[in-house]
C-alpha positions as CSV (number, residue, x, y, z in Angstrom):
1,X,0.0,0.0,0.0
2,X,1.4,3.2,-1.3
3,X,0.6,6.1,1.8
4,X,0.4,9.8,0.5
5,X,2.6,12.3,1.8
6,X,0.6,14.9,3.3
7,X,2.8,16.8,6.1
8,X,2.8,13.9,8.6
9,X,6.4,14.1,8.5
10,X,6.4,18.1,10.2
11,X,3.1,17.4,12.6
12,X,5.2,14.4,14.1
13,X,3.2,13.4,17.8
14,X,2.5,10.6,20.5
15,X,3.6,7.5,18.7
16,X,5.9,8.8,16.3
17,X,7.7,11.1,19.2
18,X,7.8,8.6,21.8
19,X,9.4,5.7,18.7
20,X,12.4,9.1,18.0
21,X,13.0,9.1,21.8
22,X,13.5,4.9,21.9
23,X,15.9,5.3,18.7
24,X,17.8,7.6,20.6
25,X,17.8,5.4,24.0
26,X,19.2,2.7,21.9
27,X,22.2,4.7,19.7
28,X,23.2,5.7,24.1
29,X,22.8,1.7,24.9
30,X,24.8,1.0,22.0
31,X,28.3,3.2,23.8
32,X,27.9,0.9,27.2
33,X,30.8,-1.8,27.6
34,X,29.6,-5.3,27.6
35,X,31.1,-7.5,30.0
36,X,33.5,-10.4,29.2
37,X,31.4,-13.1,31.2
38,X,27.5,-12.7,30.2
39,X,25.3,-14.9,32.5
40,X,23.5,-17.1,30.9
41,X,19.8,-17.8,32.4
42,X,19.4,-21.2,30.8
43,X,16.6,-22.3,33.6
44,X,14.7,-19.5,33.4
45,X,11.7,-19.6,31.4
46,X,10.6,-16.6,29.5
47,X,8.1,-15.4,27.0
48,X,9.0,-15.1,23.3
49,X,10.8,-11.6,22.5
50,X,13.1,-9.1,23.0
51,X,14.9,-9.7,26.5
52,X,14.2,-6.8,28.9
53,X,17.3,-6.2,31.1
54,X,16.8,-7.0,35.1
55,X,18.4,-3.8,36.2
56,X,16.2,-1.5,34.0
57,X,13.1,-0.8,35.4
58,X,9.9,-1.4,33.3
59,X,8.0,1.9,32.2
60,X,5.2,2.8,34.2
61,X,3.1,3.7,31.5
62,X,3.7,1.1,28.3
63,X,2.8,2.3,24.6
64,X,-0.3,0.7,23.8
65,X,0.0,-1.3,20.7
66,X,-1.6,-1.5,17.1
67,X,-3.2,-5.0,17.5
68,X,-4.1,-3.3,20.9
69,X,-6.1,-0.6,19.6
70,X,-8.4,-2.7,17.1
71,X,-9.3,-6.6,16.5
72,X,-7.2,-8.0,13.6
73,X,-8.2,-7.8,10.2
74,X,-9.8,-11.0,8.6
75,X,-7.2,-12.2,5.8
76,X,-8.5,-11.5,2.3
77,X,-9.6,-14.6,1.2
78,X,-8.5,-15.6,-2.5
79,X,-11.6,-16.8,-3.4
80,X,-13.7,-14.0,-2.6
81,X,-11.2,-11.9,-4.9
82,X,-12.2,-14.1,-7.6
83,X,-16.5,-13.7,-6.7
84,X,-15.7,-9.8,-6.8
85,X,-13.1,-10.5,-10.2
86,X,-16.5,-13.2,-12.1
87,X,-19.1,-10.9,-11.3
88,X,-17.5,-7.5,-11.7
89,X,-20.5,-5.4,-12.2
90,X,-18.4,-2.4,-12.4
91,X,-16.5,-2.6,-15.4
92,X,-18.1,-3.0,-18.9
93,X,-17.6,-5.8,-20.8
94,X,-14.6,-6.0,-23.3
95,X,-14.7,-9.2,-24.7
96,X,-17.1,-10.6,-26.9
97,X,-16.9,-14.2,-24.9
98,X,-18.0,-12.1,-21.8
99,X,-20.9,-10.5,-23.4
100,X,-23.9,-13.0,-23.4
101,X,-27.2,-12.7,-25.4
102,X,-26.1,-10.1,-27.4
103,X,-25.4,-11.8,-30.7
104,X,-28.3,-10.9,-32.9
105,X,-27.4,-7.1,-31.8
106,X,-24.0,-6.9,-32.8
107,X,-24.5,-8.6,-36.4
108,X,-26.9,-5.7,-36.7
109,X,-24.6,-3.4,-35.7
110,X,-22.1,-4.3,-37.8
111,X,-24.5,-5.3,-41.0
112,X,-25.7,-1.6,-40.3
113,X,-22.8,0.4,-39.9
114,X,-19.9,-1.1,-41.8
115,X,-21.7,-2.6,-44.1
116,X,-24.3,-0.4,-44.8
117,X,-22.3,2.7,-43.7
118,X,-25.4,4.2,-41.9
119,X,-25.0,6.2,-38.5
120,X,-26.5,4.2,-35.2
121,X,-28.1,4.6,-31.8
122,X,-27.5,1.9,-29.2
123,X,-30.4,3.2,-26.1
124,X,-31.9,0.8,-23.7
125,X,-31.9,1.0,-19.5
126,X,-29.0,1.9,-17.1
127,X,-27.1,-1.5,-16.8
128,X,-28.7,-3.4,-19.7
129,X,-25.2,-3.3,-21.2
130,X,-25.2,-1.1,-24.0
131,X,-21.7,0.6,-23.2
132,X,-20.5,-3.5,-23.6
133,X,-22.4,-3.8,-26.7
134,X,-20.7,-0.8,-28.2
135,X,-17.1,-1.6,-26.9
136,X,-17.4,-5.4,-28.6
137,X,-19.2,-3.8,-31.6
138,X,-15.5,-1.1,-31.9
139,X,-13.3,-4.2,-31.8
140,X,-15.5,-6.1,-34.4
141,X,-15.5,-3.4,-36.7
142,X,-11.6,-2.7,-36.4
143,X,-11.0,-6.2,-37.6
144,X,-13.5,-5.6,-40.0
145,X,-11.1,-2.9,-41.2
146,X,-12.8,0.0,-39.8
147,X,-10.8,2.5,-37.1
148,X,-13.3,2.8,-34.1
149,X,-12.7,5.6,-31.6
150,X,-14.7,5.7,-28.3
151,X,-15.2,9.0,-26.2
152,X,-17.7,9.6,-23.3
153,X,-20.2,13.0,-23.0
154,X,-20.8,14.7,-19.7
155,X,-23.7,17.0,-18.8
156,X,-22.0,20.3,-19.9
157,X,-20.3,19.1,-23.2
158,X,-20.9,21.2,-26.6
159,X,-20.7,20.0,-29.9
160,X,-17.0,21.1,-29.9
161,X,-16.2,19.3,-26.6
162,X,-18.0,16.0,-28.2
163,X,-16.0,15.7,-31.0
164,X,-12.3,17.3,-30.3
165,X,-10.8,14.3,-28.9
166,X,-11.1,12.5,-32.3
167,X,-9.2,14.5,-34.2
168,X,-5.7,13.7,-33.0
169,X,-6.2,10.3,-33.6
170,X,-8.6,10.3,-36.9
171,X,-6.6,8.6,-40.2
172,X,-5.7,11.5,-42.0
173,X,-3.4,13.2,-44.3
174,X,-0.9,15.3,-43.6
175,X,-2.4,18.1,-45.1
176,X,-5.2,16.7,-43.0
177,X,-3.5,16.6,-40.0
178,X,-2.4,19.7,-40.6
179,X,-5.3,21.4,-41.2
180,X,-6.8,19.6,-37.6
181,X,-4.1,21.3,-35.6
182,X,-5.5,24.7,-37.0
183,X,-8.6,24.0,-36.2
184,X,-7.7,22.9,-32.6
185,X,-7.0,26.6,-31.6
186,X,-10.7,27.4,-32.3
187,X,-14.0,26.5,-31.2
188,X,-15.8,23.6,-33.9
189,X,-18.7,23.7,-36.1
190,X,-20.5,21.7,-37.9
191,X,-19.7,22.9,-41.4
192,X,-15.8,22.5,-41.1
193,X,-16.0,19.9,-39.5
194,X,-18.4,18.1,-41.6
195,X,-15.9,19.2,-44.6
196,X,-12.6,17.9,-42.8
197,X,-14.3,14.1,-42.0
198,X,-15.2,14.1,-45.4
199,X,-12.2,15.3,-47.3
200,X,-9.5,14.3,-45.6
201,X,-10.3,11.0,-43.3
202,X,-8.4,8.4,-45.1
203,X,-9.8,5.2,-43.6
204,X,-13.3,4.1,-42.9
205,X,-13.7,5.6,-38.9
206,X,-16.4,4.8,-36.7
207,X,-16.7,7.5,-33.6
208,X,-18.8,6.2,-30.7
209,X,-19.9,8.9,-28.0
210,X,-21.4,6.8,-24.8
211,X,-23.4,8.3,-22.3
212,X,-24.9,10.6,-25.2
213,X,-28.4,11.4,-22.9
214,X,-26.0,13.3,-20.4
215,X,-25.9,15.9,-22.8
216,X,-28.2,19.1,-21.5
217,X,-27.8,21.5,-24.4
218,X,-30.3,21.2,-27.0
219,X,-28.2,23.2,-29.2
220,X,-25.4,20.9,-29.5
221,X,-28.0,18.0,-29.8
222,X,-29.1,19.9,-33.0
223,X,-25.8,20.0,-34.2
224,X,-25.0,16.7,-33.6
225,X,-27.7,15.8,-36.0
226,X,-27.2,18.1,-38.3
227,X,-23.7,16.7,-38.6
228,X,-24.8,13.2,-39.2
229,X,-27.2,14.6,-42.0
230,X,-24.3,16.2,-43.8
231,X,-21.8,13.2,-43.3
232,X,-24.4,11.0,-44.7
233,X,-25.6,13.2,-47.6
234,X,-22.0,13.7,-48.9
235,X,-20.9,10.2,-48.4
236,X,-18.5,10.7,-45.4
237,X,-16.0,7.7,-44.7
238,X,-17.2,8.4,-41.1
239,X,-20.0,7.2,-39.4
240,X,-21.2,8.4,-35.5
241,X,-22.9,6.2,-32.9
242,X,-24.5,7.3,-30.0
243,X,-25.1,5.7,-26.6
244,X,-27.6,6.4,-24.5
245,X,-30.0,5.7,-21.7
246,X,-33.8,6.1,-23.4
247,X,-36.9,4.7,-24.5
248,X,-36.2,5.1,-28.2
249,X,-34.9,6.6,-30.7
250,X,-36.4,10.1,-29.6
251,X,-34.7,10.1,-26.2
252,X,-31.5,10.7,-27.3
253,X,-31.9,12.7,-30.9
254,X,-34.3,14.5,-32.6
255,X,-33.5,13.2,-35.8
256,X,-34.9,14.8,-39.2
257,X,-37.2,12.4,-41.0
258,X,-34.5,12.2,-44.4
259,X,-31.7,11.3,-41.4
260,X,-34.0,8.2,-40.6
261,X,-33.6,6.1,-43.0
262,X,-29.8,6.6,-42.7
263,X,-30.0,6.0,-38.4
264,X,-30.0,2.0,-37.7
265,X,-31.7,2.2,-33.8
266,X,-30.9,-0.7,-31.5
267,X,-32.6,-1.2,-28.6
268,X,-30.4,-2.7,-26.1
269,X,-33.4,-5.6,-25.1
270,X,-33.6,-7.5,-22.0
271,X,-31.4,-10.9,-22.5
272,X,-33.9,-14.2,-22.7
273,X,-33.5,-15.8,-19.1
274,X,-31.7,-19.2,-20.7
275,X,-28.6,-16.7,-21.8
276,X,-29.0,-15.3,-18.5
277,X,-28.5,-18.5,-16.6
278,X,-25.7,-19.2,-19.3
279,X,-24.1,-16.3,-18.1
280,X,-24.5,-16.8,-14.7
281,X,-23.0,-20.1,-14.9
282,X,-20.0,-18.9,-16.9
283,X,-19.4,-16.2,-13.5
284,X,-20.0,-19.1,-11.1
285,X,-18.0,-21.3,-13.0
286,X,-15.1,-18.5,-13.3
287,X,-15.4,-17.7,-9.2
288,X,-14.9,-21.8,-9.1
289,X,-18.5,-22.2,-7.8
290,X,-21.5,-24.4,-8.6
291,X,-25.2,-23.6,-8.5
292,X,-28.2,-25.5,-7.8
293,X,-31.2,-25.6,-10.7
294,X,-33.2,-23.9,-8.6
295,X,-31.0,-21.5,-7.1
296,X,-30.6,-20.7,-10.4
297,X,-33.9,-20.2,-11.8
298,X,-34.4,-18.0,-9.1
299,X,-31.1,-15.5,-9.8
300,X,-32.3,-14.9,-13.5
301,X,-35.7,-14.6,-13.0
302,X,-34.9,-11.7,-10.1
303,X,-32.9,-10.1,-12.2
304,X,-35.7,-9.8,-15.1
305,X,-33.9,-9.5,-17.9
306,X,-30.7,-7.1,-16.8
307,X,-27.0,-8.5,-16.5
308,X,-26.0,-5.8,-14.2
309,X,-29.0,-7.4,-11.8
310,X,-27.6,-10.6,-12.8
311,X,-24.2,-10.0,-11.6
312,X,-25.0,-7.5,-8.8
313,X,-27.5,-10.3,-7.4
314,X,-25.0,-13.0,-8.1
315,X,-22.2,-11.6,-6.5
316,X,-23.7,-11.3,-3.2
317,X,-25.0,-14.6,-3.6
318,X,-21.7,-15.9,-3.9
319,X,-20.5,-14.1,-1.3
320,X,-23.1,-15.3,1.0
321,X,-21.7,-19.8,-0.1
322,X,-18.1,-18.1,-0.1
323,X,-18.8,-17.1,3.9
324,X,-20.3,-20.5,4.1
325,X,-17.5,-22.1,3.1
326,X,-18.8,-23.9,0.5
327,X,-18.5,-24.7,-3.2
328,X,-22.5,-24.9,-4.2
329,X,-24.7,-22.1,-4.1
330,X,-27.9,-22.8,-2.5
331,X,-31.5,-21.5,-3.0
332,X,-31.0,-19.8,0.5
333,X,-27.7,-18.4,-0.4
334,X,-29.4,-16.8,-3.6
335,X,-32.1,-15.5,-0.8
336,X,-30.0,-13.8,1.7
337,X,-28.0,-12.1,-1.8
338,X,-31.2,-11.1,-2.9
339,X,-31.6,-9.5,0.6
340,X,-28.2,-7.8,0.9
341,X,-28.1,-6.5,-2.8
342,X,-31.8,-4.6,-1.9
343,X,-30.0,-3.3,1.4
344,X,-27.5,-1.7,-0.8
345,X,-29.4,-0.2,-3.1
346,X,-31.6,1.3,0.0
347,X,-28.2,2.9,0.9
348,X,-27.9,4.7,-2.0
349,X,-31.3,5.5,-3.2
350,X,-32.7,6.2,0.3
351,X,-35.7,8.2,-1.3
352,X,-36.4,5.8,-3.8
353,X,-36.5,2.8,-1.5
354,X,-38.8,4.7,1.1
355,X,-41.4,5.7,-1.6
356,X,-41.2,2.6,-2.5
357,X,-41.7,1.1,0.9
358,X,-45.0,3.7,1.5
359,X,-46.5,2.8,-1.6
360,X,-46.4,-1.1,-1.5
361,X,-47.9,-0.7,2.5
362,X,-50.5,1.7,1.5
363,X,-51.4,-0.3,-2.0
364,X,-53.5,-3.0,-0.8
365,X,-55.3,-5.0,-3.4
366,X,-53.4,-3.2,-5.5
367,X,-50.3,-4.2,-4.7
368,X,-49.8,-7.1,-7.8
369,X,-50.6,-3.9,-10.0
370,X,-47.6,-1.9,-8.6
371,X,-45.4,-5.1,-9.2
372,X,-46.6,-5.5,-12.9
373,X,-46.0,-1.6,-13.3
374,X,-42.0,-3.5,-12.0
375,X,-42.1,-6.4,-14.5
376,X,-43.2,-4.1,-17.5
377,X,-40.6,-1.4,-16.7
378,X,-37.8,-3.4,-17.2
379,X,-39.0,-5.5,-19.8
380,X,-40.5,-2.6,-21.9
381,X,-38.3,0.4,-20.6
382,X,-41.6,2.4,-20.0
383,X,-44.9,2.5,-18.6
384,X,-48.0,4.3,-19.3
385,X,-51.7,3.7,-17.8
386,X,-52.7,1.9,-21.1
387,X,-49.9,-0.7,-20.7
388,X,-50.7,-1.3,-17.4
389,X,-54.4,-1.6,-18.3
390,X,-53.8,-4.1,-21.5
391,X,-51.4,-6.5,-19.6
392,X,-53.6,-6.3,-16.4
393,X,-56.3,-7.7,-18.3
394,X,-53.8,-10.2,-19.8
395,X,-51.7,-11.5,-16.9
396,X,-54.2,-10.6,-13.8
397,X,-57.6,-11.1,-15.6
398,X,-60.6,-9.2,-14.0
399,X,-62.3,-6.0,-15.5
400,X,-62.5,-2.4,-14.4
401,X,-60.9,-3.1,-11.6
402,X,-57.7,-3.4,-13.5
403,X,-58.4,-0.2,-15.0
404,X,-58.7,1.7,-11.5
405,X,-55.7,0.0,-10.0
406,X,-53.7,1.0,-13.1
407,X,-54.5,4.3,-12.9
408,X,-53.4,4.4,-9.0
409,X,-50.1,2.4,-9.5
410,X,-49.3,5.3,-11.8
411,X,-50.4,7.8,-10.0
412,X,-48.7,6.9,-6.3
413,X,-45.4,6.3,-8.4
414,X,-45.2,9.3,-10.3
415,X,-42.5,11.0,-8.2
416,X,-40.3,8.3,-9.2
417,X,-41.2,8.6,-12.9
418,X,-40.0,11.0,-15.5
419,X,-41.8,11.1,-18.6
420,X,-39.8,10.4,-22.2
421,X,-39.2,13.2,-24.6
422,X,-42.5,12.7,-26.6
423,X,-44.8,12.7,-23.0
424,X,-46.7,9.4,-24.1
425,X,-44.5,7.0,-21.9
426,X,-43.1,6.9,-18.3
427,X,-39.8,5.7,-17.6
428,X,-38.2,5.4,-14.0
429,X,-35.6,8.0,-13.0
430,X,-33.3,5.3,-11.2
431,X,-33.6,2.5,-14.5
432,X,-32.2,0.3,-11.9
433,X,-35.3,0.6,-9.9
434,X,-37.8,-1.9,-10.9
435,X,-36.0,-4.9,-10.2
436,X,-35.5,-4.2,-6.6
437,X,-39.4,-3.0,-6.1
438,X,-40.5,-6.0,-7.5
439,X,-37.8,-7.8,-4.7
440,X,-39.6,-5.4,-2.1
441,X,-43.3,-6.4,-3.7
442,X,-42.5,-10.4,-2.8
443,X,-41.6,-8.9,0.6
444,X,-44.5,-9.9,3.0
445,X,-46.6,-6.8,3.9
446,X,-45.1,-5.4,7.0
447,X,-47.9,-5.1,10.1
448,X,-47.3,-1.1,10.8
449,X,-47.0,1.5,8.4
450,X,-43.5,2.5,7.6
451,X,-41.8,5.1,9.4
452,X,-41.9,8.6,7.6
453,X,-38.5,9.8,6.4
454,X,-37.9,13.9,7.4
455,X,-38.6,14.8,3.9
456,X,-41.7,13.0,3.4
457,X,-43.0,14.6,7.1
458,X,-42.2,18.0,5.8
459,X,-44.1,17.3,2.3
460,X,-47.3,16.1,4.7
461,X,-47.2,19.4,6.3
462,X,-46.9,21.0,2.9
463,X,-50.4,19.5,2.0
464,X,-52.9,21.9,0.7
465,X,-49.8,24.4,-0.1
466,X,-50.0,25.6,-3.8
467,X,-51.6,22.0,-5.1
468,X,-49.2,19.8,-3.0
């Protein structure tokens, strides 16, 4: 471990003081004579050490020690490192042997874009894997022949921030090159830039801008597409993708109807449950773990669809056999996961959790609707009353009923909702979300009413205040 030098060295006190005041003690030990004939105290037992010397008197006040101070550490345990190193949730997947069900995507991708040389938008939920998708998509098309470049927006990027990474490392010419380095001293548009990707990029060159929906400024959303109009209509040897959390198509760019037909959208899908359980096999497998069928069957159907669920949910799974020390992950291993992945998430989406919490107690009857409203969410990315109402009829059967709990389900989880750009559909602000409400709906109902967080006491006083 690699400590930081931060001043300790002139702020020097209590354990560091009293360890300079033993290091000079010993250099004035090290002057005294020692004596031709040492006794030897053969039959005298003593505890392991350092000897102490009979005629020195021991300290009236001893140094209290680290493993004093605080229990020992638990030794990292090798196998654990490999649960965290198999079901890495973290990092996006890099290789196309780690990214499961995503087959029929990528040979879209690449029939679309390299092929086809049409521009492309890769949207679907937070953790449905569409930065993996696009990563595996760049090192498919580079061996197609194609130079992919990968950047990543932020919430105050332009349309000059968005693009002036790639142009140090674009195929150009020299006069190309040239003509870049001119252009760096100056803020981009989308005419001369347009003219340079088309003129002087010598190799086919695929940029991909994740994280696209983090951009706030409508303006450089406009020039974004205006770019990709004018690469397309002058046959550019450049193609864009964007990457984004959305709906569709709309959610990340308003696209002119003639730039249509030259956009390929693909939806990053939920993954079919048997690739799930492939993929959670090939963690568990990986982490040197087994899992039982039914333990199983009950991972992939938690996590609905999601590999980030999958591997969040598996981790702590294995994590729970790993502290059992076993090899075989049991139905009531993947329970207790289950159970400490939702306390996490109530850590870090506190608000979330407790509306959640309120609105399950207070649901009643209505309480299978609010877990549909769950299911759909993260099958179909967004809800809307109609939804709700169709597969209510579908999957829970009954009448009007369905229609009134359909409309409440919506109504008591609209302040975790935001609505998409076109204001037809609803999609959850945390798209992480409906996997652990539908965790909290299989929850047995709890006997009291929850206990009201500050903010939601201070909104109950609020009632009656301007519409509230």
């Amino acid at each position: 471990m690699t400590t930081l030098d931060q001043g300790f060295a002139q702020q020097r006190s209590g354990l560091f003081d009293r360890f300079l005041s033993l290091t000079r003690s010993n250099e004035k030990r090290q002057e005294r004579v020692i004596p031709d004939d040492v006794p030897l105290y053969l039959d005298t037992p003593v505890l392991p050490g350092f000897r102490q010397d009979a005629a020195e008197p021991e300290p009236a006040h001893l140094p209290l020690s680290m493993s004093a101070m605080a229990p020992p550490i638990k030794p990292i345990s090798l196998r654990r490192d490999s649960i965290y190193a198999a079901f890495n949730t973290a990092m996006p997947v890099t290789d196309r042997h780690g990214l499961a069900g995503r087959n029929s995507e990528l040979e879209k991708l690449v029939e679309a874009i390299v092929v086809q040389r049409k521009h492309a938008v890769i949207f679907g939920t937070r953790g449905s894997g569409k930065t993996s998708l696009a990563r595996v998509f760049g090192d498919l098309a580079d061996e197609a022949g194609c130079i992919a470049l990968y950047a990543s927006a932020n919430g105050e990027a332009d349309f000059d921030s968005l693009f002036r990474p790639f142009l140090t490392e674009l195929p150009m010419s020299g006069a190309g090159q040239e003509r870049a380095r001119k252009m760096m001293g100056e803020p981009l548009d989308v005419s001369r830039l347009s003219a340079l990707l088309v003129e002087e990029v010598r190799e086919r060159s695929i940029l991909i801008i994740d994280e696209y929906d983090r951009v706030q400024s409508e303006t450089a959303k406009q020039d974004v597409a205006t770019l990709l109009k004018l690469l397309t209509d002058i046959h550019s040897p450049v193609q864009v993708v964007l990457v984004g959390i959305a709906s569709d198509i709309d959610g990340l760019i308003a696209a002119h109807p003639s730039l249509r037909r030259h956009l390929a959208p693909q939806r990053v899908a939920p993954i079919p449950k048997p690739e799930l359980e492939r993929l959670l096999l090939s963690c568990a497998n990986n982490a040197r773990l087994a899992i039982d069928e039914d333990a199983l069957d009950m991972l992939a159907s938690a996590a609905m669809g999601s590999p980030y669920h999958a591997r969040l949910f598996g981790m702590q799974a294995a994590l729970v056999t790993e502290a059992a020390g076993r090899d075989r992950m049991l139905l009531s291993d993947i329970e207790q996961g289950l159970a400490s992945a939702l306390e996490d998430w109530e850590e870090m989406s506190g608000q979330t959790h407790a509306l959640f919490r309120r609105i399950l107690w207070e649901a009643g009857s209505a309480r299978r609707m609010i877990a549909l409203s769950a299911i759909v969410a993260s099958q179909m990315s967004a809800i809307s009353y109609e939804r709700l109402v169709t597969l209510g009829h579908e999957v829970l059967g009954g009448g009007s009923i369905n229609e009134s709990q359909a409309r409440d389900a919506m109504a008591r989880l609209q302040p975790a909702l935001v609505a998409t750009p076109n204001g037809e559909l609803w999609m959850f602000e945390d798209t992480l979300a409906p996997q652990f409400l539908l965790l909290m709906a299989k929850q047995p109902v709890q006997a009291a009413p929850p206990v009201q967080t500050p903010a939601e006491e201070m909104r109950a006083l609020l009632k009656g205040v301007d519409g509230l």
